[in-house]
N, C-alpha and C positions, 0 to 999 in steps of 0.2 A: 730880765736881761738875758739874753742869748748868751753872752759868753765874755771875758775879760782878758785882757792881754795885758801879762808883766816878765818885764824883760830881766833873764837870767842873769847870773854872773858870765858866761860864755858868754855874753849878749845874744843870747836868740830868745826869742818871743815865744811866752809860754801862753797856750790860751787855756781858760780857765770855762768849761761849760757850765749854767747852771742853771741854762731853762727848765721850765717843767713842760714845755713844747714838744713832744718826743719827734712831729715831724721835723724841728728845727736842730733836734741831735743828729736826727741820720745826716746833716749835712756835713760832718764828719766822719762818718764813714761811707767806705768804698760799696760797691756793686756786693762785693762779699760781705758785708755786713763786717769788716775788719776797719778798725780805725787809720783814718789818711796818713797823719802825722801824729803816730804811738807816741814819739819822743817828744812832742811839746804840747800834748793836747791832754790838760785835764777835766777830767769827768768829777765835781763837784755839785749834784742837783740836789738843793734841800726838799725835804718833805713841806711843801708852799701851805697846807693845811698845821703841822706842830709848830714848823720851821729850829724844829729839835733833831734832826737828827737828817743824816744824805742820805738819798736812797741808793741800792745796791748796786749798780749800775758804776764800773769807775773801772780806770787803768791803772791796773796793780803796779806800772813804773810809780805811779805817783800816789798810792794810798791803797791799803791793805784794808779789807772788810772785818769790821768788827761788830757785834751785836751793840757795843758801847755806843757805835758813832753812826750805824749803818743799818736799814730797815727794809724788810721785804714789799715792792711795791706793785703797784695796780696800772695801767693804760685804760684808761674810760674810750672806748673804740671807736664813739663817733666821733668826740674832737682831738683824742692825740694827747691830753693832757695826762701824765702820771703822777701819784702822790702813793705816802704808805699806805699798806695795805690796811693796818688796822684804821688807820686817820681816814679814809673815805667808806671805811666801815662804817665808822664810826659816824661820819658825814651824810651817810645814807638814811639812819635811824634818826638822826637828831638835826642835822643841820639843813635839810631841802623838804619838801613838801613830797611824803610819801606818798600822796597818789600822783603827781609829774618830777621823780626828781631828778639834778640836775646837776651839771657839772660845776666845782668851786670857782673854777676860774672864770670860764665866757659863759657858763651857765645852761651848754648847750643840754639837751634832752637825753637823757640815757634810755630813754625808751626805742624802742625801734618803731616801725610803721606802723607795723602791728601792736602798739602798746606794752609788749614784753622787754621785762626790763634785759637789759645784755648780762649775759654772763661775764664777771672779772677772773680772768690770769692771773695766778701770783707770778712773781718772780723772783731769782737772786736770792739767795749766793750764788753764784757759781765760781767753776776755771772760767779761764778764758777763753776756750773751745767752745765752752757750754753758751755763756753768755754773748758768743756768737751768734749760737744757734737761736739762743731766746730773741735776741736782735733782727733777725730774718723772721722769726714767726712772726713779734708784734708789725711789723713791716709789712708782712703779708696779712694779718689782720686787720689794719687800718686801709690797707687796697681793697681788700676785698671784702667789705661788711656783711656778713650774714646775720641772721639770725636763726638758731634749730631750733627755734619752737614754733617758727611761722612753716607752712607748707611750702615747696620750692615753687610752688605753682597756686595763687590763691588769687582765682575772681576774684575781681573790685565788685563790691556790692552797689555801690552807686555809680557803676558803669551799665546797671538793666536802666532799661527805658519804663522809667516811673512814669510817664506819658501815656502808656499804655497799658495803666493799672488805673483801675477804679480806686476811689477815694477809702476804700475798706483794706485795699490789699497797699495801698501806699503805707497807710497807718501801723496795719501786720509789720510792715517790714522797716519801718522805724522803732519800733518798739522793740523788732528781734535786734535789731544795731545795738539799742542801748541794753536791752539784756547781755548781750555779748561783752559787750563796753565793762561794765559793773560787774561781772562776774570774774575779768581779766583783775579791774582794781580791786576787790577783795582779794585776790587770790597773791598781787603785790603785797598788800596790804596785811596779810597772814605770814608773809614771809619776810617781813620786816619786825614784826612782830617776834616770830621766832628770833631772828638777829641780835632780840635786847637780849632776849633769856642767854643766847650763849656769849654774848658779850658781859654780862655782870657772872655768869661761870669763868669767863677769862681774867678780870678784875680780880677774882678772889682767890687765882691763883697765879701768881706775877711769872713764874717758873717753869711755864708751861714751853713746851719749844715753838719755834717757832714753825718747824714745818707741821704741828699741829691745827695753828692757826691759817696756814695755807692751806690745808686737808678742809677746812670745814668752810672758804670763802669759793673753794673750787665748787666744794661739791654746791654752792648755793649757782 
């Protein structure tokens, strides 16, 4: 659900967001990445993966951040969908198929074209200067997709004219594809891998902060 409307003691209409849509959040805020209507618009999105806890993302008129009630979360970049940070962590090792995995919601492809998976942003806590700013970047992240580990400039390799290869060198150059292919998914595959190891580290120590936990899904 996009968003709920219950109407105040003043009688005005309070609207209550709580997609996990992040394009369908910006439609509350302005060109500035500042919200339309501060005064009746709350920011309520559950983590749609525990559904324990809202992620950090909210207007301090209406709800103050607490580690109690409030989680640091992720933007998966090809579809816009945000959950917590640890919960799609956690989603990536155990809940989707590590060599394509995929988003919880539409299930879209977190790889890029290139096969590399995206880098995730944490976000939040922030002020609300800050939380500005983080709102204009994931904005400008979902416009403009890159990926830094593909080259800015990479041949399409099935753009040569295989027509004008002999049956030896057509074969070379299927076999260098899937070398290439297979060395990308181990190398996922290694690094999901690492993920458990410092996930059952986190596990065993519940006390750990949380910009810890942000420090080590950046640096992946």
């Amino acid at each position: 659900m996009a968003q709920q409307q219950n109407q105040t003691s003043s009688g005005v209409s309070e609207v209550t967001v709580d997609t996990c849509n992040f394009p369908q959040i910006l439609e509350h805020f302005d060109d500035h990445t500042r919200l339309i209507n501060p005064g009746t618009t709350r920011l309520a999105i559950p983590c749609y993966i525990c559904q324990h806890k809202d992620l950090a993302i909210l207007n301090s008129r209406f709800d103050t951040y607490s580690r109690a009630t409030h989680e640091l979360y992720a933007v998966l970049p090809r579809c816009g969908h945000l959950f917590g940070a640890v919960c799609i962590y956690d989603w990536l090792i155990r809940g989707t198929d590590p060599r394509n995995p995929t988003c919880p919601v539409c299930r879209a492809s977190i790889f890029c074209g290139g096969n590399h998976i995206a880098a995730l942003e944490i976000y939040g806590p922030t002020v609300a200067d800050e939380q500005t700013e983080e709102i204009a970047q994931i904005r400008h992240a979902l416009v403009n997709i890159t990926c830094p580990r593909c080259p800015p400039e990479t041949p399409d390799i099935m753009m040569i004219d295989t027509e004008s290869l002999d049956l030896g060198a057509r074969v070379q150059l299927l076999e260098e594809e899937e070398r290439q292919l297979l060395q990308e998914r181990n190398h996922i595959r290694e690094e999901l891998m690492e993920w458990t190891d410092e996930r059952g580290a986190f596990l065993a120590d519940p006390n750990r902060a949380e910009e810890d936990i942000a420090s080590r899904l950046e640096a992946w």
